[in-house]
C-alpha positions in Angstrom: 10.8 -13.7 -30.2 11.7 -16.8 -28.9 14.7 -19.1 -31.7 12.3 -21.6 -32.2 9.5 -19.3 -33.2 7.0 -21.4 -31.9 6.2 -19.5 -28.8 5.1 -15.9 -30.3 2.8 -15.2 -32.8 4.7 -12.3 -33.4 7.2 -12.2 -36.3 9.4 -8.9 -37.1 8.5 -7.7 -40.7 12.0 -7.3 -42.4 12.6 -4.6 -44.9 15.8 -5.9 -47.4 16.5 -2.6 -48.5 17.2 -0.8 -44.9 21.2 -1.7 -45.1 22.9 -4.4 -46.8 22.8 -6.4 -43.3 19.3 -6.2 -43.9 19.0 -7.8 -47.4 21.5 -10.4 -46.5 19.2 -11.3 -42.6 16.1 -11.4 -45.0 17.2 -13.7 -47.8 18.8 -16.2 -44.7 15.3 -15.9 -43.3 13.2 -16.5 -46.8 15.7 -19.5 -47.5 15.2 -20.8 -44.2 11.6 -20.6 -44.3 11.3 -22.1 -47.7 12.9 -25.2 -46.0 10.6 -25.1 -43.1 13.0 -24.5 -41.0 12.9 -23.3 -37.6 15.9 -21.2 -36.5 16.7 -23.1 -33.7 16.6 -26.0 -36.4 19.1 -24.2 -38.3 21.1 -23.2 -35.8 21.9 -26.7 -34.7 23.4 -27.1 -38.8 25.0 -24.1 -38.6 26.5 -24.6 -34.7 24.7 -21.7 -33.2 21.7 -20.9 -31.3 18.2 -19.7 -32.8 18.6 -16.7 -30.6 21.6 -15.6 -33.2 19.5 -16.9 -36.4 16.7 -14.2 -35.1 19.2 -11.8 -34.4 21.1 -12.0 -38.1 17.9 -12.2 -39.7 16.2 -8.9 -38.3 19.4 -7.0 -39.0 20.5 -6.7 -34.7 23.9 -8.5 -35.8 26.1 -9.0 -38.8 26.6 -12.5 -40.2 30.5 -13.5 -39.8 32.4 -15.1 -42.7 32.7 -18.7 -41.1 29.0 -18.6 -40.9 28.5 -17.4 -44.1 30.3 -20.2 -45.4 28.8 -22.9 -43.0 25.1 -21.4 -44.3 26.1 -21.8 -48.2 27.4 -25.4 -47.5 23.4 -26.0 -45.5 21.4 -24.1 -48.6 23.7 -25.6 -51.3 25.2 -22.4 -52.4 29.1 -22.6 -52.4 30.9 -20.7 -55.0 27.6 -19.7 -57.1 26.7 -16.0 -57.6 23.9 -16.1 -54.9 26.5 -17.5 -52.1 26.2 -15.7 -48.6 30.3 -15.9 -48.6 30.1 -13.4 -51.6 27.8 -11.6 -50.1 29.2 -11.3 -47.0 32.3 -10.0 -48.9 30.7 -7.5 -50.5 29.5 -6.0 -47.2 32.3 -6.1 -45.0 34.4 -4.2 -48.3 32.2 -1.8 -48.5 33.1 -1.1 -52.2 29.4 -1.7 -53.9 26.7 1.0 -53.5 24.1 -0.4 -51.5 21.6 -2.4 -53.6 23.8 -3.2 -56.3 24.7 -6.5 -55.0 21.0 -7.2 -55.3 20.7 -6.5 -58.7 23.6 -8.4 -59.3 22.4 -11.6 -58.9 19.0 -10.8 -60.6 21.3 -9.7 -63.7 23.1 -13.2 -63.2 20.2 -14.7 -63.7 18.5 -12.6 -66.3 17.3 -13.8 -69.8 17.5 -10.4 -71.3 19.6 -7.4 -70.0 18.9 -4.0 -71.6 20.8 -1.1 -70.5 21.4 2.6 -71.0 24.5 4.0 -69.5 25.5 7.9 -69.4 29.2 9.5 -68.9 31.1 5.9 -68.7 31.4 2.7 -70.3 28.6 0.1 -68.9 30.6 -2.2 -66.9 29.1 -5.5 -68.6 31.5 -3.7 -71.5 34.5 -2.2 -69.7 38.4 -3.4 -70.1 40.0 -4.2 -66.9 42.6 -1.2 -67.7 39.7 0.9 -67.8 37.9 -0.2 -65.1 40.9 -0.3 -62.8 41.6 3.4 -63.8 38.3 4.6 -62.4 38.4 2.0 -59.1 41.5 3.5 -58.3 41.0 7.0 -59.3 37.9 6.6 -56.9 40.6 5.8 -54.6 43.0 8.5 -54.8 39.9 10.8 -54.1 39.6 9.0 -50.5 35.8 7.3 -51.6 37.0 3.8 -51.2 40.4 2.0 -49.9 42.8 0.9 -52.8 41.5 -2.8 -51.4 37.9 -2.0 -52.1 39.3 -0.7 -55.8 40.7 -3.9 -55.8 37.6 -5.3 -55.2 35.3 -3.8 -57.7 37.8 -4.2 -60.4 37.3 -8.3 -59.4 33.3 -7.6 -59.3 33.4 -6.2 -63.1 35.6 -9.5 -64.1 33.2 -12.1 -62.4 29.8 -9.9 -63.3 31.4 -10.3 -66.9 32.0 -13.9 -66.7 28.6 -14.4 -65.0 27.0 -12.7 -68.0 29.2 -13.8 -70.7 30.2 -17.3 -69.9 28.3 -20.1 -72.0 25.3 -18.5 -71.6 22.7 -17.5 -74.1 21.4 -13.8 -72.3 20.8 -11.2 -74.8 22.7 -8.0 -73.7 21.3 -4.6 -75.2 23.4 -1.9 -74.8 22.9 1.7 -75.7 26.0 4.1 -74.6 24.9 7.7 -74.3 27.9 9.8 -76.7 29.1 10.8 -73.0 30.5 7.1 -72.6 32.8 7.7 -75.3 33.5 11.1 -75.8 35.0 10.8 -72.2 38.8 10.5 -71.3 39.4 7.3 -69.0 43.2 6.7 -68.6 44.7 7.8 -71.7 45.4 6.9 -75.2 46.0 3.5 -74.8 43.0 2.6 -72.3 40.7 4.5 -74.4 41.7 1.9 -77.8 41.9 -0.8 -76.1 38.0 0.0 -74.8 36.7 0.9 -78.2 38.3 -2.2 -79.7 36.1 -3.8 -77.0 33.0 -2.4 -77.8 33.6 -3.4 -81.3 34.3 -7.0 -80.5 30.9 -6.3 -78.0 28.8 -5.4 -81.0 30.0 -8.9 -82.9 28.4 -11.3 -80.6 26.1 -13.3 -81.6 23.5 -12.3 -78.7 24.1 -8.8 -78.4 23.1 -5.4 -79.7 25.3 -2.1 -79.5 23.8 1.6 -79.9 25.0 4.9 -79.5 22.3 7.7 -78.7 24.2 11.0 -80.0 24.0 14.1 -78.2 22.2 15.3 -81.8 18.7 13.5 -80.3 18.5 16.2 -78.4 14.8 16.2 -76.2 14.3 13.2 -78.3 16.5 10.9 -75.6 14.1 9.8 -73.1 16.5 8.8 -70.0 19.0 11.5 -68.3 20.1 8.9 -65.9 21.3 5.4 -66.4 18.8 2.7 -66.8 18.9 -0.8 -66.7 15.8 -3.4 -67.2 15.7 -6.9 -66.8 13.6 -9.4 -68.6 14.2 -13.0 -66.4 13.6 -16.3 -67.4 9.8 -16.1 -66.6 9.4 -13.1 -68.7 8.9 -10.7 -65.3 10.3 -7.3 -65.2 12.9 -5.9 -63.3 14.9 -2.2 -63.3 17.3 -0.8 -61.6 18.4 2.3 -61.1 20.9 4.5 -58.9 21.1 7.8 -57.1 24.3 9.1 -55.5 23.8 7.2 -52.5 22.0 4.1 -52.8 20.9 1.8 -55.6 17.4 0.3 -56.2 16.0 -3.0 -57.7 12.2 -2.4 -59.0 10.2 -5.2 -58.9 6.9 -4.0 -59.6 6.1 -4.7 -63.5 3.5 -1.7 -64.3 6.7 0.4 -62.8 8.9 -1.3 -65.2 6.6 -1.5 -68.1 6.9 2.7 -69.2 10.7 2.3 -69.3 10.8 -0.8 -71.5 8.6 1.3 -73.7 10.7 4.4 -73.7 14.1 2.0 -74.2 12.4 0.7 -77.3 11.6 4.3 -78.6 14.7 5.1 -78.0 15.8 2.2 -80.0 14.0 3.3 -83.0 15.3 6.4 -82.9 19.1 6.1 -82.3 22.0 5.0 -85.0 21.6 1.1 -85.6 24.5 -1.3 -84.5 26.1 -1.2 -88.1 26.3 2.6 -87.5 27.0 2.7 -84.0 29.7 0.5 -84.8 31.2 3.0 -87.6 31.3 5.9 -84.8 33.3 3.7 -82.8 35.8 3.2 -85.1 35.9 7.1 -86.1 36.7 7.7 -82.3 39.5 4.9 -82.7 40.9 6.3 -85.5 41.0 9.8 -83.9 43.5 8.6 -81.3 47.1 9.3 -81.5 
């Protein structure tokens, strides 16, 4: 296909969620298109040759940082959540499970985030002590570099302020009993995260509920789940599996879990009580 692509009729079809080169050629292409742009055009803004546009965009070669840069300073992007720089970053560490950066700049960008998190504290809530004790206990196993546990530690602090900063997104959060029965870093981490979770819970836009292990069958979810409502009122989820993360996009796939995270809702301690629990566990702590 020639740079210009005005001498084939034939354009690849990209799929985003092959690799994370993949997601980061397609959204270069769908910005570029939006503009209608050739890629020879933007190759002369970006001071390289269509030829390497194609190439980047159909996955055949991996954006570098100084183009990265030079392509958020031609889309308008420098230092926002969506910037290629950042997401350039995030590939060449290596420290995100692939697809997460994708649903990190939908959840950026979200009007509503509900969540459901099983075994650890939801990282919208987490400490920095207690998410650097599990970055770099991930890193004493050998499953990242103590640079990538640097790293997601600094993704938990800006996907916080992202969240959290001035803006008016409603955060629902129910922690399975898992999240907080679990040991993360001793005494001291452990207070320091249930005084966050109570602090959490005092916002004026969010909502905190524990599901207790006594719901027994009555807990819908075994796995962490997280729905989006964005500003248009579409529905997003996401969810993970050992190896890769996924962003749903398609609403009558989204639609049963919004219904089951409501049930489960309905059924589970309210904030007020969820609250109490917390401060029991904080109590407990010597």
């Amino acid at each position: 296909m020639a740079g210009s692509e005005g001498t084939s009729v034939y354009v690849k079809q990209l799929n985003p969620e092959a690799s994370p080169q993949a997601a980061y050629g397609a959204r270069l292409r769908k910005l570029r298109e939006a503009r209608g742009w050739t890629q020879d055009q933007l190759g002369d803004m970006a001071g390289c040759s269509g030829r390497h546009i194609s190439a980047m965009e159909t996955g055949r070669k991996s954006a570098t940082l100084p183009f990265s840069r030079r392509a958020d300073q031609i889309f308008g992007l420098v230092g926002s959540p969506e910037a290629f720089e950042r997401e350039w970053r995030e590939i060449k560490q290596g420290s995100l499970l692939v697809g997460f950066p994708e649903y990190l700049r939908l959840e950026q960008r979200a009007a509503e985030i509900r969540l459901y998190e099983v075994g650890v504290i939801p990282g919208l809530l987490q400490t920095p002590e207690y998410a650097t004790v599990l970055a770099e206990s991930a890193a004493r196993r050998g499953a990242i570099s103590a640079e990538q546990a640097q790293e997601r530690v600094a993704v938990t602090a800006q996907r916080q302020a992202a969240v959290f900063g001035g803006r008016e997104t409603m955060v629902f959060a129910m922690v399975d009993e898992s999240c907080l029965l679990r040991p993360v870093g001793g005494p001291e981490v452990m207070k320091a995260q249930y005084d966050r979770l109570i602090d959490f819970a005092e916002l004026p836009n969010t909502m905190l509920q524990v599901v207790p292990f006594d719901l027994g069958e009555r807990r819908p979810f075994n796995l962490p789940v997280y729905v989006l409502t964005m500003v248009d009122r579409s529905l997003m989820s996401y969810a993970e599996s050992s190896q890769q993360g996924y962003v749903e996009r398609e609403t009558t796939a989204v639609q049963p879990l919004l219904s089951e995270y409501h049930r489960l809702q309905a059924v589970a301690p309210s904030q007020a009580a969820s609250v109490d629990i917390v401060k029991q566990l904080r109590k407990g702590i010597t």
